[in-house]
C-alpha positions as CSV (number, residue, x, y, z in Angstrom):
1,X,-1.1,3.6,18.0
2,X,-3.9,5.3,16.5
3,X,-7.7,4.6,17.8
4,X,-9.0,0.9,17.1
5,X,-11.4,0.5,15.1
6,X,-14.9,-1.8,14.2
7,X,-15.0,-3.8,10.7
8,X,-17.0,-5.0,8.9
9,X,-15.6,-7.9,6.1
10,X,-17.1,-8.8,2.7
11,X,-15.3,-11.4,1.6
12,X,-14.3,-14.7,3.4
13,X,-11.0,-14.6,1.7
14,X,-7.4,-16.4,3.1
15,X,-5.7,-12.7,3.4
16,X,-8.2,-11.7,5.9
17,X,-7.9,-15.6,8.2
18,X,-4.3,-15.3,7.5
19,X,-2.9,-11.7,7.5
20,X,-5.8,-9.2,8.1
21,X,-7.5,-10.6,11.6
22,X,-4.4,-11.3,13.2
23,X,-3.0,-7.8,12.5
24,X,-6.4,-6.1,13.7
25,X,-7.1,-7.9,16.9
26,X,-3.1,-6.8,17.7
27,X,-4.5,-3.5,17.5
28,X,-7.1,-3.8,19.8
29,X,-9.8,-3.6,16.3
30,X,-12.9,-5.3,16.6
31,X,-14.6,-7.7,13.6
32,X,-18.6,-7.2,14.1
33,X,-19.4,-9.3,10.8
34,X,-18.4,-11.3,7.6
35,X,-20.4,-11.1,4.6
36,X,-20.0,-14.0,1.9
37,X,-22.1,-14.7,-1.3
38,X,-22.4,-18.1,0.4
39,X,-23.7,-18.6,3.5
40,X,-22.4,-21.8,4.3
41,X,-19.0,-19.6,3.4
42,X,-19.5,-16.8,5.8
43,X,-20.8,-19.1,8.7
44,X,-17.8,-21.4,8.6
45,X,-15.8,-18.8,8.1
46,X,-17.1,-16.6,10.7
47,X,-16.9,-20.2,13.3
48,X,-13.5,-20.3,12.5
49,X,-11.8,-16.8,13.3
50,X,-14.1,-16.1,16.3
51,X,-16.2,-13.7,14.5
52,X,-19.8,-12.9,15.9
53,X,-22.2,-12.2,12.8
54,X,-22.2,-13.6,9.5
55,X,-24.2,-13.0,6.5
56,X,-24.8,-13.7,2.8
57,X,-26.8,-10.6,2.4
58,X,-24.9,-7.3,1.4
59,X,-27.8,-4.5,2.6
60,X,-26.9,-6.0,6.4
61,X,-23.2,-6.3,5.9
62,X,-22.8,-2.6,5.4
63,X,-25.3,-1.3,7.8
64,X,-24.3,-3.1,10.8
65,X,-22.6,-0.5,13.2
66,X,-18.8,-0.2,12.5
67,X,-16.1,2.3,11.6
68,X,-14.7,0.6,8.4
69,X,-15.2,-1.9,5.7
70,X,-12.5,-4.6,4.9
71,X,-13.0,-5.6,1.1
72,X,-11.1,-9.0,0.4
73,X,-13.9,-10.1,-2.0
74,X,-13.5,-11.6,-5.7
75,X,-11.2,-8.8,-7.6
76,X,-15.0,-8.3,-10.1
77,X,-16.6,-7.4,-6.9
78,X,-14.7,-5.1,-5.5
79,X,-16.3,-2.3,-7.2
80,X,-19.8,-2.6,-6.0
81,X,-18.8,-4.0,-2.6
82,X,-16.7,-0.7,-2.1
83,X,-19.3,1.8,-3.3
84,X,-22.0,-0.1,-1.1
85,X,-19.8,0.2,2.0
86,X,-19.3,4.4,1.1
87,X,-23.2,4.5,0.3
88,X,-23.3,3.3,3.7
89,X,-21.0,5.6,5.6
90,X,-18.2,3.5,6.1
91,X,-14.7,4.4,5.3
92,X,-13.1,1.4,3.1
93,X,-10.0,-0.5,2.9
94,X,-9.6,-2.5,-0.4
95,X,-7.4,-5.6,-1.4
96,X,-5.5,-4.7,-4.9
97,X,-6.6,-4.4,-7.4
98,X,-8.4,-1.5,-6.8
99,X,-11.2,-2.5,-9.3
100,X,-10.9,-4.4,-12.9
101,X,-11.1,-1.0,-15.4
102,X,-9.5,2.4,-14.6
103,X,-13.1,3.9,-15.0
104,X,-15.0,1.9,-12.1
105,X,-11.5,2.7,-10.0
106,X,-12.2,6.3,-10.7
107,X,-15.7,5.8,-9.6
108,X,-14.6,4.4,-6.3
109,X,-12.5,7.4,-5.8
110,X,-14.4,9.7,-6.4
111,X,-17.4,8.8,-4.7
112,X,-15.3,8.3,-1.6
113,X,-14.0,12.1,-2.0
114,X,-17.5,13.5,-2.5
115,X,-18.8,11.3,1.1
116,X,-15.8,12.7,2.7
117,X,-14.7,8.8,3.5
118,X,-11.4,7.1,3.3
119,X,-10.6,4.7,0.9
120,X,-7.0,3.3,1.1
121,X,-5.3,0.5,-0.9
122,X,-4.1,-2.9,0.9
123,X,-0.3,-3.0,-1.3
124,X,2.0,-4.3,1.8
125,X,4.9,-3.3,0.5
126,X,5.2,1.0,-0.1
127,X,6.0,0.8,3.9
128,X,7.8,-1.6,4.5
129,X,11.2,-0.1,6.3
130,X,13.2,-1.3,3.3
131,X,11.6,0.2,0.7
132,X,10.8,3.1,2.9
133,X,14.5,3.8,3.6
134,X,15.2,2.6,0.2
135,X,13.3,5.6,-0.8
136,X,14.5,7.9,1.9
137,X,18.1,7.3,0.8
138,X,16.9,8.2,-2.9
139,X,15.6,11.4,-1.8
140,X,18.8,12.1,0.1
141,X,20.8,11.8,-2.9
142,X,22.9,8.7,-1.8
143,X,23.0,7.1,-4.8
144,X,22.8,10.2,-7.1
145,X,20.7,10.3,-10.4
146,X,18.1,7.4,-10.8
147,X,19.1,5.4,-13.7
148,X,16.6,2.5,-13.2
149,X,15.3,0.1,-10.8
150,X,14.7,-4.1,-11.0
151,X,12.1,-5.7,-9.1
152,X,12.1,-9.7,-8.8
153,X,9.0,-11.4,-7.7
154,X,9.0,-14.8,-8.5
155,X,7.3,-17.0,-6.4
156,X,5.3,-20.0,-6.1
157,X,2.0,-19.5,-5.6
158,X,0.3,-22.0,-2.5
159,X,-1.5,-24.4,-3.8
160,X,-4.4,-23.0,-1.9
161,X,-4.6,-19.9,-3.8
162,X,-4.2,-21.7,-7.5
163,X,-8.2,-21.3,-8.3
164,X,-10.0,-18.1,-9.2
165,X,-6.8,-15.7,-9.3
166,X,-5.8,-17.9,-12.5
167,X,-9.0,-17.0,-14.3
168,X,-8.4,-13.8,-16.8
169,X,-12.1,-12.3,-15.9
170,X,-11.9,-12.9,-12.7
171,X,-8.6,-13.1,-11.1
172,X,-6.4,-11.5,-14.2
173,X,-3.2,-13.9,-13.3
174,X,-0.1,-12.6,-11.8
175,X,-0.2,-8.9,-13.6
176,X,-3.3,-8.2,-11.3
177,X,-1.7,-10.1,-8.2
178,X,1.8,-9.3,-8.2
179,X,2.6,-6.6,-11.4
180,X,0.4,-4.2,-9.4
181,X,2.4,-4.4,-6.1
182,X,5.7,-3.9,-8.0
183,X,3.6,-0.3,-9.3
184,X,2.9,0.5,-5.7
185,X,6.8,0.3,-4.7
186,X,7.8,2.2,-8.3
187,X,5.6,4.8,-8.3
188,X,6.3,6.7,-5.0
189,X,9.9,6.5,-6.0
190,X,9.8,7.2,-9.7
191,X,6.9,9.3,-10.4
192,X,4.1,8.5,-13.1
193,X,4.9,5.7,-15.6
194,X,4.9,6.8,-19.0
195,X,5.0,3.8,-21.0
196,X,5.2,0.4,-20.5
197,X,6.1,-3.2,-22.5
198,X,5.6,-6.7,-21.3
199,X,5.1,-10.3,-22.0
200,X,4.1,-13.0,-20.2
201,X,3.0,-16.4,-20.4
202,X,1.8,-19.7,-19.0
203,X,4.3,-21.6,-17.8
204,X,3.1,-23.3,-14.4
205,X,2.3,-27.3,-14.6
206,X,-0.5,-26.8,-12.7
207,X,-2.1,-23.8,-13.8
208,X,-5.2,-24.9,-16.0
209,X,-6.4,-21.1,-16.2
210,X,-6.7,-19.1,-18.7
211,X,-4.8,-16.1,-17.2
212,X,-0.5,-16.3,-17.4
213,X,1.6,-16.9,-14.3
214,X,4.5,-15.4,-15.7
215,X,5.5,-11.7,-16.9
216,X,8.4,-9.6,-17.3
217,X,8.0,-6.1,-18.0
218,X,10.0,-2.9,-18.8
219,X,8.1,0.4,-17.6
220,X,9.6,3.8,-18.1
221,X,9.2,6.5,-16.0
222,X,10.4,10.1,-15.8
223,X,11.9,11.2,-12.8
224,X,13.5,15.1,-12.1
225,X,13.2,15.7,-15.9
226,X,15.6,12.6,-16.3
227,X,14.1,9.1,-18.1
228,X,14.3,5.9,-15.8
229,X,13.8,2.6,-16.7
230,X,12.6,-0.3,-14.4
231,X,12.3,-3.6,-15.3
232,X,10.3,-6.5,-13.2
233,X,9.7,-9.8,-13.4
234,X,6.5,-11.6,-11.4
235,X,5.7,-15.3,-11.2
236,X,3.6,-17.9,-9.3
237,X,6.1,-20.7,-11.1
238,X,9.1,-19.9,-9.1
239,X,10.3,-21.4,-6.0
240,X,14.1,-21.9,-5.9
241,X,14.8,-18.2,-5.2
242,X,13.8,-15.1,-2.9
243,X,12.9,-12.0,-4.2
244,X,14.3,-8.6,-4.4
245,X,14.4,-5.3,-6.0
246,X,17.7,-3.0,-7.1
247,X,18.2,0.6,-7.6
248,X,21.0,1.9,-9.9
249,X,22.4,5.9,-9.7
250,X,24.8,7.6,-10.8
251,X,26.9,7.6,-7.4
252,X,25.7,4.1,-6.3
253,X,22.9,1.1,-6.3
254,X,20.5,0.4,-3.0
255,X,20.1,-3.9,-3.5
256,X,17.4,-5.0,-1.5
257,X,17.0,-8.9,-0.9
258,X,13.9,-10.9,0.8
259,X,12.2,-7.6,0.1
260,X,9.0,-8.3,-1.9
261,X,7.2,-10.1,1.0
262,X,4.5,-10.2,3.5
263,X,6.6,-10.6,5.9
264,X,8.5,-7.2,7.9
265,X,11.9,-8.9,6.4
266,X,14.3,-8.1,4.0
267,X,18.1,-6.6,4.2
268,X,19.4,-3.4,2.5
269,X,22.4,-2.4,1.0
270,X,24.1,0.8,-0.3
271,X,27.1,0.2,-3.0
272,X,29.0,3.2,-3.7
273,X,32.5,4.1,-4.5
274,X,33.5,3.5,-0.7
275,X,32.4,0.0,-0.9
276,X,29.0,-1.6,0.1
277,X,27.2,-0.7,3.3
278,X,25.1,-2.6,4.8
279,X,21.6,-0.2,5.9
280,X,20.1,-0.6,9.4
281,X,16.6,-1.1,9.4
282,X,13.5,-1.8,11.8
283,X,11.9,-5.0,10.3
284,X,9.9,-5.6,14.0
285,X,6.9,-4.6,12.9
286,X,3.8,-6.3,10.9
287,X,3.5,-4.8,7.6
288,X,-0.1,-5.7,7.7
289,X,-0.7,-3.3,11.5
290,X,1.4,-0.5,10.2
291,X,-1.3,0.1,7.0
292,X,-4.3,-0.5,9.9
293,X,-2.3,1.9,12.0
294,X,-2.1,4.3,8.9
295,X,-5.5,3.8,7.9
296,X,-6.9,4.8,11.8
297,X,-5.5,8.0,11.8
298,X,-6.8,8.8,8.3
299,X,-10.4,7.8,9.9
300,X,-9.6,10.0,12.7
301,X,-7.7,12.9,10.3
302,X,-4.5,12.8,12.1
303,X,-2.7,10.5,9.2
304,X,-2.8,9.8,5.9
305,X,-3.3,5.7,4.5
306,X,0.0,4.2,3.8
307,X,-1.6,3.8,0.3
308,X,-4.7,6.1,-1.0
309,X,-7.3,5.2,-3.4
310,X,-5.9,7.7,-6.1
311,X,-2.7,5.8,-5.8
312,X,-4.5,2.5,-5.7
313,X,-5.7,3.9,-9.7
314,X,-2.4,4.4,-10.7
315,X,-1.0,1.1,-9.6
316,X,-3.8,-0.3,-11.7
317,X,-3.0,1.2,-14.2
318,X,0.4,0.0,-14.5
319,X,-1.4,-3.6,-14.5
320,X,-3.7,-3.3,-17.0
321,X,-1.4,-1.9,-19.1
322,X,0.4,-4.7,-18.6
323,X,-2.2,-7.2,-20.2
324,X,-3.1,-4.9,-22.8
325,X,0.5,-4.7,-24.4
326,X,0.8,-8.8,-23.6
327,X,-2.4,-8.7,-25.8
328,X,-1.3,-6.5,-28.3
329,X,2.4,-7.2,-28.8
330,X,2.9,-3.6,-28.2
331,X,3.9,-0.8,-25.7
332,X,1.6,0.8,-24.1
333,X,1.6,4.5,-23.9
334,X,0.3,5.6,-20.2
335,X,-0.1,9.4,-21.6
């Protein structure tokens, strides 16, 4: 375990009550401050998960003394929040989406490459043990040539969450929410995606957004000089089912169930010729500590974050090109 570290959070958001403080105070991390646009927000919230300083104003967020910046804010704010943190010396970890435009991600990149600072990605999922074995039996050649992959995310959204992330300015529906954590799991194992097609639409009872709660996608990819096709579906209308992602080859097919979670869950199997195997795996640990874990050493230069900002871009853009060829009717060429 890597050295713990002081925070700083702007944004009083449920993944940091829920997920993020748990998994820091595991580690041994401190929380010196929450900063929320309200300050009725940040004082309640601060009451609540035992946090010593709160504040509505930015400037002191930032400059309080503390290693790292936790950015759970609104997905429009994550932009400004993150460069003020790096203006301010702090390396930052950012929910997904990494920003709302490829251009302002690029901006957050960079800058954090010219301060020397770390700026990681909070996707869950890239290592998790199954789709971290998953990949390592890829590489291996286990199942052969990649033909394509399936990811299904369906879920039903909490009823506590069914507010802002259902508005298209703000919250961009379930491409920005889910579509980009499918990215995060396709692209380390596919390479860059070349072009991608989708539709989606609003299907949810409750959902009185603008923004659609249901898309399926095809995104191709080239991997090894060979095309790949992977195919997901993401949903907050779903709740009869768990979710799961497959990999077809040439030699065999990797099925992964329970494995687009939170949670360090999920089983893994290899299908071959032989017959179907069932793959051992670690699932003991918090996803949420092993990216904290990840993203200490990368503060202290012994590691790298389980996901970078670079690759944070990329997984946007995936995302976005999903709502631009729902908009359009159209693929989207990603070269």
């Amino acid at each position: 375990m890597n050295r713990p570290l002081r925070w700083v959070l702007l944004g009083a958001s449920d993944i940091a009550a829920s997920r993020m403080i748990p998994a820091m105070r595991a580690l041994g991390h401190t929380i010196e401050v929450v900063h929320s646009s309200s300050p009725e927000r940040a004082d309640s919230f601060a009451t609540a998960n035992g946090i010593p300083m709160a504040t509505s104003d930015l400037a002191v967020a930032v400059s309080t003394p503390a290693d790292a910046v936790y950015v759970s804010s609104y997905n429009d704010l994550h932009r400004s929040h993150t460069l003020a943190a790096l203006a301010a010396g702090k390396h930052v970890l950012s929910e997904k989406p990494l920003a709302l435009s490829i251009e302002d991600a690029e901006e957050m990149a960079t800058a954090a490459e010219a301060a020397n600072l770390i700026l990681a990605v909070n996707h869950h999922l890239p290592h998790s043990p199954v789709h971290r074995v998953a990949r390592e039996l890829v590489e291996q050649g286990r199942i052969g040539r990649v033909l394509s992959a399936r990811i299904a995310h369906a879920v039903l959204l909490p009823e506590r969450l069914r507010g802002w992330r259902m508005e298209d300015a703000r919250g961009g529906g379930v491409a920005l929410d889910i579509t980009c954590h499918d990215a995060s799991v396709l692209n380390p194992l596919l390479g860059r995606p070349s072009r991608v097609s989708a539709m989606g639409v609003r299907q949810a009872p409750w959902n009185e957004g603008s923004a659609n709660d249901s898309v399926m996608t095809i995104i191709e990819y080239e991997r090894n000089g060979h095309p790949v096709l992977a195919q997901t579906h993401d949903a907050f209308s779903v709740e009869f089912e768990t979710t799961s992602f497959t990999i077809h080859g040439t030699e065999g097919s990797l099925v992964g169930r329970n494995a687009m979670t939170q949670d360090s869950t999920g089983t893994l199997e290899l299908v071959t010729a032989g017959g179907t195997e069932s793959v051992p795996l670690d699932v003991g640990r918090n996803l949420y500590e092993i990216i904290l874990d990840a993203f200490a050493g990368a503060a202290d230069g012994t590691a790298s974050p389980t996901v970078t900002g670079r690759q944070g871009v990329e997984t946007l853009r995936v995302a976005l090109a999903v709502l631009e060829s729902i908009a359009t009717g159209r693929s989207v060429d990603l070269n």
